[in-house]
N, C-alpha and C positions, 0 to 999 in steps of 0.2 A: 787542118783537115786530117794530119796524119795522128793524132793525138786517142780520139775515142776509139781505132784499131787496136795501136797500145795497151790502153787503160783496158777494153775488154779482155786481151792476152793477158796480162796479167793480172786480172780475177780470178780468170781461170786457171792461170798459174798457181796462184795463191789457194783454189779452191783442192787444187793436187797437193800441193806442198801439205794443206792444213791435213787433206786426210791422207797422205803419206806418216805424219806426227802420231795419228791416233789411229793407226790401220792394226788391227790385231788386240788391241786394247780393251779390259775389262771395267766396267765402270769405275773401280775403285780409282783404276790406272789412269783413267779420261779423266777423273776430277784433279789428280795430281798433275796431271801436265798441264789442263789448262791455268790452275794456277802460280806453277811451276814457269810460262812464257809472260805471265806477267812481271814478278819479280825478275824474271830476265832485264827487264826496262831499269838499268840504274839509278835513275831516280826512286824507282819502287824498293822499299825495305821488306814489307809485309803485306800477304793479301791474303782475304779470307773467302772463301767462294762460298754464298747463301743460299740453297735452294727449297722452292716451295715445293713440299710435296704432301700428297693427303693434306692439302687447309696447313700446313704445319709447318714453317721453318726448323731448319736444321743446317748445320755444317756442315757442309762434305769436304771440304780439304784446307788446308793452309800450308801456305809454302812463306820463309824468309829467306833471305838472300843464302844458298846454297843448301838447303833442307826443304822439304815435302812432308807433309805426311797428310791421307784418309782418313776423314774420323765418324761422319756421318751420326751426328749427337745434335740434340735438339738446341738451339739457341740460343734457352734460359742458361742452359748450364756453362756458359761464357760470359765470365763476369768483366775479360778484358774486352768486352766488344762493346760498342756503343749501340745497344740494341735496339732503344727508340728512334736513333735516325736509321737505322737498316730498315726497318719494319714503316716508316715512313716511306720510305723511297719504292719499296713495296708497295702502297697505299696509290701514292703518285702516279706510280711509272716511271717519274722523270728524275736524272742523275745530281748528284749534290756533292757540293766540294765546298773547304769550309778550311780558312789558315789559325794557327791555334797562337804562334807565338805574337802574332800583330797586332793581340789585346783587343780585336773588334768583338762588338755585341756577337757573342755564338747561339743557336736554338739551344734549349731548354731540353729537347733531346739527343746534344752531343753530349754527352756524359763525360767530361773531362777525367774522372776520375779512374775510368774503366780504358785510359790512354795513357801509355808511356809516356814518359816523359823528354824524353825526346825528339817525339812527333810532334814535326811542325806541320803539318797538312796532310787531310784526310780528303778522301774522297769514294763516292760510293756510285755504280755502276749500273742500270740495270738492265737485264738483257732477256730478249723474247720478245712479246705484245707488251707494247705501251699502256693498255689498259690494265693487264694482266702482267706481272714481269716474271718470269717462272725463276728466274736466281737473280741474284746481286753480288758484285764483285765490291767487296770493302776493301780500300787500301791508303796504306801509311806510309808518308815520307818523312824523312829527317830534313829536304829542304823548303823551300819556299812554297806555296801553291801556286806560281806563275809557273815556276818547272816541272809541280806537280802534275800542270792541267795539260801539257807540253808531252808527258809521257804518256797521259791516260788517251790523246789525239793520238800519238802514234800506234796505239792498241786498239784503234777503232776496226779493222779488218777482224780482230779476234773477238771482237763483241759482238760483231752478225754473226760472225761462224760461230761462236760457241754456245749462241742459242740453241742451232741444232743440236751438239753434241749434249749439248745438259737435259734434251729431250729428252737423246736417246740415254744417258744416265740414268734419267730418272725409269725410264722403261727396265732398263737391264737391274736396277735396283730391285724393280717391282718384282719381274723375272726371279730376280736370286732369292728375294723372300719370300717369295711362295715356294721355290726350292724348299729355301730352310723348313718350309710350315711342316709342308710335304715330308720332306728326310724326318722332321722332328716328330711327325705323326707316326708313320714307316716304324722309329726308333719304339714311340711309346707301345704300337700295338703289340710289336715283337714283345718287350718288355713284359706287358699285360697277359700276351699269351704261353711265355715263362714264368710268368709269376703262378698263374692259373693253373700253370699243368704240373709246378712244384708241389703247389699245396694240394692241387688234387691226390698225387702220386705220396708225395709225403707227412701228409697231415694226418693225424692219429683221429680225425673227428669223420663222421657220417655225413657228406657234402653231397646234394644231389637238386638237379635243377630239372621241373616237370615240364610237361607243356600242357594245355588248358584239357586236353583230355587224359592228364593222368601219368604221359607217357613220357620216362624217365631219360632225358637229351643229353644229361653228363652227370658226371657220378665220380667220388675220389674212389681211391685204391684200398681203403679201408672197408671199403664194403665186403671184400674178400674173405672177413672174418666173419662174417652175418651167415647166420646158419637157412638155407633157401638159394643163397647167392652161389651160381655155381662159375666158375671159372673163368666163363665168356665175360662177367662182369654184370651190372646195374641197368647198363643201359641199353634203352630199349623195349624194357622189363617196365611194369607197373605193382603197387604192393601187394596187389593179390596173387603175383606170381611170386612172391618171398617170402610175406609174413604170414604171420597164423589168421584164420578169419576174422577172431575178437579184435590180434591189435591193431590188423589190416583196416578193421570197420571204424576202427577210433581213429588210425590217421588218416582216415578218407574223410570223417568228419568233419575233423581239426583242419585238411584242406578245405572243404569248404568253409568252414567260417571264414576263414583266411581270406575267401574270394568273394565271400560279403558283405566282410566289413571293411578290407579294402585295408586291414592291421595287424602288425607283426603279431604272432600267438605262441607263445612258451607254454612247454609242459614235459612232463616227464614219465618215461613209458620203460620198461623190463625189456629188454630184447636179448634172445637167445642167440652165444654166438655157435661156430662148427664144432667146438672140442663138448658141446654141454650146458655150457659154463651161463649164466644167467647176469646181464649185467644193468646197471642203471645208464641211461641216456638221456641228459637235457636238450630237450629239442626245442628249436627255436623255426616259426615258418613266417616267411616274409615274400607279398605279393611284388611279380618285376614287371616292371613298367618299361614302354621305350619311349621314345624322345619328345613324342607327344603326351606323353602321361598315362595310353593304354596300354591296361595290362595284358600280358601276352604269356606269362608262365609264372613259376610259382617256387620260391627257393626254400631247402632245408638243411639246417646245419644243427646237425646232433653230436654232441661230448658224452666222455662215457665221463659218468664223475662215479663209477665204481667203489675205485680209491678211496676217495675222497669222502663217500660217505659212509664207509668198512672204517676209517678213520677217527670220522666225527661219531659213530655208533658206540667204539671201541672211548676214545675220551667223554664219551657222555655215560658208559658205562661204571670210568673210572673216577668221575665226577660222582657220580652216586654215591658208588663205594666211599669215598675221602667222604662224602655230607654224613653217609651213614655211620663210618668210624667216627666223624667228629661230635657227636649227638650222639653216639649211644656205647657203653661200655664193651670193651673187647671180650673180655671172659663172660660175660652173662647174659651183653646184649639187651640190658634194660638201658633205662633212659642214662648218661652220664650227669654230668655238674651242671654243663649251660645247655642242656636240653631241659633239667629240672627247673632251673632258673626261668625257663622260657615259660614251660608249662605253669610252674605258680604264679608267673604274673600276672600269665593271660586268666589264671583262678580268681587274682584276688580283682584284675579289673570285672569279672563279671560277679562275684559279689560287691562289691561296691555298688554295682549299677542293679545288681537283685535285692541285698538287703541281705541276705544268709552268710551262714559264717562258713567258715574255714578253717580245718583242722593240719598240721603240721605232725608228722610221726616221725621223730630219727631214733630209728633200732640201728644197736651195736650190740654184736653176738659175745658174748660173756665167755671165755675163756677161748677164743677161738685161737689163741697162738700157740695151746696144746695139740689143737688138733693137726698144725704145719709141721711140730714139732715131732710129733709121733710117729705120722706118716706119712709126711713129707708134704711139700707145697701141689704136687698132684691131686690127690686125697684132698686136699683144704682146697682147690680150684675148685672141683667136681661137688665137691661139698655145697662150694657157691653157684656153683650154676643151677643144682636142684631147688635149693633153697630161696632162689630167686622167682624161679615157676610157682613156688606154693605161696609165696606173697603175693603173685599175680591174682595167683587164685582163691585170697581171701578179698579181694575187693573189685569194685564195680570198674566196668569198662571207661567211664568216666573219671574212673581216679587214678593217680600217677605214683609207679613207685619206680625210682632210683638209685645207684647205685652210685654214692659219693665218691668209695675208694674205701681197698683194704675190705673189711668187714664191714661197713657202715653203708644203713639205708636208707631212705627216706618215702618219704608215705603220705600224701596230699590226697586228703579229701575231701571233695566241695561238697555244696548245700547240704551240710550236720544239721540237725534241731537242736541237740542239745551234749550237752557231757556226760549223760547215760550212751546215747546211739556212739560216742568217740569211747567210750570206755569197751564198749560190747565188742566193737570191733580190736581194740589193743588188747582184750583178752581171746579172744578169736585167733588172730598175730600171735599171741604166745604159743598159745596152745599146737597150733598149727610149727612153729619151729621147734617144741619143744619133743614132737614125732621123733621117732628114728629117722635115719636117713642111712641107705646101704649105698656105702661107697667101696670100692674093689674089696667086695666079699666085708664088710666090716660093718657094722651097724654102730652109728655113730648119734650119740646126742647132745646136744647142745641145749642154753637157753638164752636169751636175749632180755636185754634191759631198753623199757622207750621212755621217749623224754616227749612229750606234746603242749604244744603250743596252739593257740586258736586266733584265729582273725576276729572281732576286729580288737580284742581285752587287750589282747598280749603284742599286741604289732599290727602297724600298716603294710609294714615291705617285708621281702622275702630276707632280707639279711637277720633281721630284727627278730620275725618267729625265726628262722635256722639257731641262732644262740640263745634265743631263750628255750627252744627244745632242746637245746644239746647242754643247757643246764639242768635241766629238769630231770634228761636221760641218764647224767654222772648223782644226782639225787638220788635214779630209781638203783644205781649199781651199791650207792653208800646204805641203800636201805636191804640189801639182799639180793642184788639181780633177779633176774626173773622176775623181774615186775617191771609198770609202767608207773610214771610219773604227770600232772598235771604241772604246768609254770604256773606259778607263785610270786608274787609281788617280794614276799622276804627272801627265796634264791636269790635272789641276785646278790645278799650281801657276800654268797662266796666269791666273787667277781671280785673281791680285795685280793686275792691270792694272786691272781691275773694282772692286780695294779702291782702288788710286789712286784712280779717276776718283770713288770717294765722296766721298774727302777732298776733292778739290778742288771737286765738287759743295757740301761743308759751305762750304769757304772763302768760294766765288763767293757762298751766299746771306747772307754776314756781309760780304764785302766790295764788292760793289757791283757784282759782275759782271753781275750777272741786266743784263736792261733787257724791256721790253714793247714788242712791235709792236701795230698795231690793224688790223684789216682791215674796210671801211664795211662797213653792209647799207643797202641803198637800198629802196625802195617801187616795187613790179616794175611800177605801172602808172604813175606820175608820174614816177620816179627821186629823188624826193624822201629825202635822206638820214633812216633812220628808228630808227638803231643802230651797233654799232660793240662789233666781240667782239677782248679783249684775248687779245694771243697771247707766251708769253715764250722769251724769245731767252737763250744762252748765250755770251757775245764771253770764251773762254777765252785766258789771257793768253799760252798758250804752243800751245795744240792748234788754236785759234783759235777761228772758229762752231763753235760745237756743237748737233748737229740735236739739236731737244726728242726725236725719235724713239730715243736713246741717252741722254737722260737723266731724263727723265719713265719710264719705264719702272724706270732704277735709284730715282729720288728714291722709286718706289711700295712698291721690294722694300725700304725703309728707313724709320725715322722721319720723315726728310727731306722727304719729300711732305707733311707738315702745316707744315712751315717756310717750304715753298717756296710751299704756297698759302696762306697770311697773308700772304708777301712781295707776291705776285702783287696779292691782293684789296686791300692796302692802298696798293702803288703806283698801283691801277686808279683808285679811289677820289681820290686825292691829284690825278692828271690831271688826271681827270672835274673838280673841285674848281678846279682854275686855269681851265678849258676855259669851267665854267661865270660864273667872276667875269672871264673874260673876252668875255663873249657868243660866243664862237663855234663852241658848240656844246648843243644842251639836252634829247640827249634822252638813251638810258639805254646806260650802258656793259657789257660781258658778262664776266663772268669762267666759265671753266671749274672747275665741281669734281671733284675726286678720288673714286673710291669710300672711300681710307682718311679723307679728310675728314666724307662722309657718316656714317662709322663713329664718329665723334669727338660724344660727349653735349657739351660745351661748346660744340660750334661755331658756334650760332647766338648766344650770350654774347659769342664771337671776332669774328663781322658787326656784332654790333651796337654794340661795343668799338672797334670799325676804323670803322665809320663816325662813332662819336661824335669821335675822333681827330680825324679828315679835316675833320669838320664839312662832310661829303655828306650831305644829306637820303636815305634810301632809297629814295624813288622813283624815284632816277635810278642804280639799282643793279639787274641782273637777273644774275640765276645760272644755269648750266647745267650740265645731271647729265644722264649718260647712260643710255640705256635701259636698261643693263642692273645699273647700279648704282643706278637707283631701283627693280630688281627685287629685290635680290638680300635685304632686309630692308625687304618693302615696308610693313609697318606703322611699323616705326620711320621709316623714310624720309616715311611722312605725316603723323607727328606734327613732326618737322624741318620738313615744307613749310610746314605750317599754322602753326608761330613767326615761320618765317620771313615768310610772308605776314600776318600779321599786324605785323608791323613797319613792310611798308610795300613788302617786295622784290619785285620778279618773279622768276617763275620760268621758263628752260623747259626743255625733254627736248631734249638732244643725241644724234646719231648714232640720230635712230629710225627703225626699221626691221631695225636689226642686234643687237637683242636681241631680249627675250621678256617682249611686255607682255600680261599680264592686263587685257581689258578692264574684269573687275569693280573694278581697283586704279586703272586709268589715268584712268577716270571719277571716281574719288575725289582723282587729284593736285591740287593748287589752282596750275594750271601756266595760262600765259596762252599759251604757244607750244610748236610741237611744229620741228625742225629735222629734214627730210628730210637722209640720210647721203650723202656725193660719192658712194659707189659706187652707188648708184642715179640719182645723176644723169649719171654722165658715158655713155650709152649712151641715154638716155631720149628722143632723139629718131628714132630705128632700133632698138632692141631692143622687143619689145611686153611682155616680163616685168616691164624695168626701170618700161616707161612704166605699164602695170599698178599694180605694186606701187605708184610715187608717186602715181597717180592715187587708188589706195585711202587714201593716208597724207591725201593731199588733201583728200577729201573727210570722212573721218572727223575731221578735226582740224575743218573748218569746223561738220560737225555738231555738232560740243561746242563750238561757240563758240570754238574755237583759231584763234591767227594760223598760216601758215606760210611755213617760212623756209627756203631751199633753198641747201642751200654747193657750195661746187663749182664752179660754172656758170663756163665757158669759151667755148663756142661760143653765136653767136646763135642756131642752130638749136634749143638749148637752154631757154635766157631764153624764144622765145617759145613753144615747147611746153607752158613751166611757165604763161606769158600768159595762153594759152589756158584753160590749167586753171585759173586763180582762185587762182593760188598768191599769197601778200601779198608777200614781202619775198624781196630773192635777196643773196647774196656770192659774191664769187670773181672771175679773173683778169682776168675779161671786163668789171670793175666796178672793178677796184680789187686792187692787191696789198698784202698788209700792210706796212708801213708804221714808221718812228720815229714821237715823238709830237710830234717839231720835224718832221719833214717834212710831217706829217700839216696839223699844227700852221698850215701855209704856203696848206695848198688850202680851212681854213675859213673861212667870214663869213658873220655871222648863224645860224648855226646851220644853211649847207647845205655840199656838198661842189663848191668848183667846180675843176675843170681835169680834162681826158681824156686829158691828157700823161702819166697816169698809169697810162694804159691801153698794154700792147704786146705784141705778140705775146708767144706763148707760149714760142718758141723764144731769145727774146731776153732772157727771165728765168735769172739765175741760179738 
């Protein structure tokens, strides 16, 4: 009878003691000690406390014999747990113990493999409603399951009580994560409304949020510059209190559409700021919605692209210009080489598909190198530029006249009837050059010899009539100049002279004839020598010098131009090679390429072949390709550059100016120097087109990180125009003429160039 007094006293004993254990405790704390009093039980190694919360298992604690730790991680992610008998016993209700080393049949869901190996018996717990078990105590012993089931009886008073407390865990969980939501929310909007008030304050753009009548609820700091906006700021304000009525009326429009169609609207509007100033602004308007999807105001966010299009105005500008230098001659301003080229194609495809013929004219003026001679190459310029307007204006708007180079023109006239209307006209052409022309006070005459060709007798393509009028035209000079000539089936037999001058072209580059001059390039602000471009000469044994302008030209129309530049690049190289084992000279020598070279798949195989020969390192190698032959296959021509520069060689662009460079290509060449062409230099201290044009070469080349290199240069007036402009390096007459490589050989020491004995007038050069 004395007994159930007892046993009630010590419930309630135990119900003190248990919440004396977990008085003050935070959930994390409760999950660890309660599985912290299991392992207490020496029989217990390991226990893992499992509770259901939201539908979900998870871990909240695991204690081994003297360690605890909180982890509260969902189930899956414990690969050491036997997860299908935990989630069983969940299912159940009811508790399960199971001996591992006594070989009996085990379920299918103790997953042996996910158990140490040293557990001999497991058992698992569950605690709360028997229907429902809100946790599971899983626990592993190293002994027997009779001693197992021995310790899990004695922990029967902590499996009623700890039902409660994993309640109240799972409450104080819920509690702390809504905390966190809370705090995390707290954190983002602060965050948001730092962010907001950054970019309002310091974003350089036009940010402003309306509300459906107009009226302006937040506004950046940039508005301050808006001419209307006064001090107090945007907001508040609507745009007929800022803008002018017109622009006003266009973005009250632009809001509405915005709020009809319910879709973002970009446009671009002029807005005047305070100092004046007139600028461009992309606006962009997009309708705000709130959480239901209605819309409740209306956002704008306008960029000045000012910049940007003062930028793109000024390169679209400079883009012309480069199209227009590269199509049309600098001194005269008529059509050049591949604008001519263009225009006769596009002639002879519409003869072809008309039936009517097509006449070819090349005039070359008949003593013109008296008249440079006399009065100098001003006077012969000036000369050419009149003389170009009155061939304009002997023929129709429809027909093309040219300006090859030098003195030489050409003259493209579509639908002729016959060789009376092509005769009337080339005596028209004479008559008309054969005028005076007053050049600085001087009345000058001249006469002219043409050579004409016609489509379709004498040729289908433009190369075919070009040489058979330019035989026709040395016909009309052997017959007297001052006349025109028709092609003739029997000219062509002078074209034998032409086959000579091959052969002996073959001969010279097997026998020894070539040789190379060098002409310095110095450093236009020290004169410090900083270059040196190989030039090759022809000493024919019987015709004697032979201008490169008569055989570079044939060596092109033949295989001969890949023979002749291997010769070139490898003599260059072999120089440079003595030059440098003799200290007297170290920086990099220049050879000229060919377009038929640039055409050639082995050629960088050929450079690097030639220099292993020489034993010239390639850095003291640089190449130069003209503009219009790193256009003409510009992708191949970047894969050629990038071999090449990867070897070691420089690069640069020759004669630029006089072709047709793609900025998007020219940006991709891997070229360290760009070479401004003579004809833009020789006038560039009194002409403003020519100083124009090098001044854009100038400074585009420096923007891309290019040297440049100015040829030509004869007068001082010149050298320091180019000074002035920031030009790097200069050659020419005024610096140095080219030169032997014994001559040359005599003015080096130490690798600078000394003596100005070498410098002489211009009139005194052969």
């Amino acid at each position: 009878m004395q007994s159930k007094p007892e046993a009630k006293h010590t419930a309630v004993e135990l119900i003190r003691k248990f919440q004396q254990l977990f008085k003050d405790l935070d959930h994390k704390q409760i999950a660890e000690r309660l599985v912290t009093l299991v392992v207490t039980q020496p029989l217990i190694h390991r226990c893992v406390l499992v509770v259901c919360r939201d539908n979900k298992l998870h871990v909240e604690s695991v204690a081994e014999s003297g360690s605890s730790v909180s982890l509260s991680a969902p189930l899956e992610s414990f690969q050491n747990l036997p997860q299908g008998l935990i989630r069983q016993v969940f299912q159940s209700g009811e508790a399960a113990d199971f001996s591992i080393s006594t070989g009996a049949e085990l379920p299918p869901s103790l997953n042996l493999s996910a158990i140490k190996s040293e557990v001999n018996s497991v058992a698992v717990q569950p605690v709360g409603d028997q229907d429902s078990p809100v946790a599971v105590y899983y626990c592993e012993s190293r002994e027997d399951l009779a001693q197992l089931q021995v310790a899990m009886k004695r922990l029967e008073s902590l499996w009623a009580f700890s039902g409660l407390m994993i309640y109240q865990v799972i409450q104080m969980r819920h509690y702390a994560d809504q905390a966190d939501k809370f705090r995390i929310a707290e954190q983002a909007l602060w965050a948001s409304e730092t962010y907001l008030n950054a970019i309002l304050y310091y974003s350089p753009a036009l940010i402003s949020v309306k509300d459906l009548d107009g009226n302006v609820v937040l506004a950046s700091d940039h508005f301050k510059y808006i001419d209307g906006v006064s001090d107090e700021g945007y907001v508040g304000r609507n745009i007929q209190d800022v803008y002018s009525p017109e622009l006003a009326s266009k973005i009250n429009a632009a809001d509405m559409q915005v709020l009809e169609t319910l879709e973002p609207l970009e446009l671009e509007e002029e807005i005047r700021h305070k100092d004046g100033s007139m600028h461009s602004y992309w606006m962009v308007r997009f309708p705000l919605r709130d959480k239901k999807g209605k819309v409740f105001g209306l956002c704008s966010i306008s960029t000045d692209i000012t910049e940007r299009k003062n930028a793109q105005d000024a390169l679209r500008d400079q883009q012309s210009r480069l199209n227009y230098m590269a199509f049309h001659d600098s001194l005269t301003s008529l059509p050049n080489r591949a604008l001519f080229y263009d225009r006769i194609n596009h002639g002879l495809a519409r003869a072809r598909r008309s039936g009517n013929r097509l006449a070819l004219m090349l005039l070359d003026l008949d003593r013109f190198k008296y008249i440079n001679d006399s009065l100098g190459h001003d006077a012969g310029d000036l000369f050419l530029k009149a003389l170009s307007k009155r061939l304009e204006e002997n023929v129709r708007d429809m027909d093309t006249v040219a300006r090859l180079g030098g003195d030489e023109f050409v003259l493209v006239l579509e639908g002729v009837h016959s060789d009376d209307d092509i005769a009337f006209v080339a005596r028209k052409v004479l008559a008309s050059v054969a005028n005076p022309i007053n050049v600085m006070e001087h009345e000058i005459s001249t006469t002219a010899s043409i050579g004409i060709s016609v489509f379709p007798q004498d040729g289908d393509e433009a190369d075919s009539l070009l040489k058979h009028a330019d035989i026709a035209m040395y016909k009309a000079k052997e017959a007297g100049k001052d006349n025109f000539k028709f092609y003739a089936d029997g000219m062509s037999a002078s074209a034998v002279n032409f086959l000579l001058l091959e052969n002996d072209l073959r001969r010279a580059i097997d026998t020894d004839q070539l040789l190379l001059y060098y002409q310095p390039q110095f450093d236009l602000q020290t004169g410090s020598l900083l270059g040196m471009e190989a030039l090759v000469r022809w000493e024919h044994p019987e015709r004697g010098l032979v201008s490169p302008a008569h055989f570079i030209p044939l060596a092109e129309e033949t295989d001969l131009i890949v023979h002749l530049g291997d010769w070139v690049l490898r003599a260059a190289c072999q120089q440079q090679k003595i030059w440098l084992r003799e200290g007297k000279y170290s920086q990099k020598v220049s050879v000229n390429l060919s377009p038929r070279q640039l055409r050639e798949r082995s050629f960088t195989k050929r450079v690097a072949e030639i220099l292993r020969e020489t034993g010239l390192p390639a850095r003291y190698l640089e190449l130069e390709i003209t503009e219009s032959s790193a256009m003409e296959h510009a992708g191949q021509t970047i894969n050629m550059m990038n071999e090449l520069n990867a070897m070691g060689v420089s690069l640069a662009i020759d004669d630029f100016g006089t072709g047709y460079s793609s900025l998007a290509y020219l940006k991709r060449f891997p070229i360290q120097k760009l070479k401004i062409d003579r004809s833009f230099i020789n006038d560039i201290a009194t002409d403003q087109n020519d100083a124009a044009i090098a001044k854009s070469i100038i400074n585009l080349a420096h923007n891309m990180a290019l040297n440049v290199v100015a040829e030509g240069v004869e007068y001082e007036d010149q050298a320091e125009w180019l000074r002035q402009q920031g030009c790097d390096m200069v050659q020419g007459f005024l610096y140095a003429k080219p030169m032997s490589a014994a001559l040359l050989g005599q003015h080096l020491r130490g690798g600078e160039f000394y003596s100005s004995a070498n410098v002489v007038p211009l009139n005194q050069l052969a």
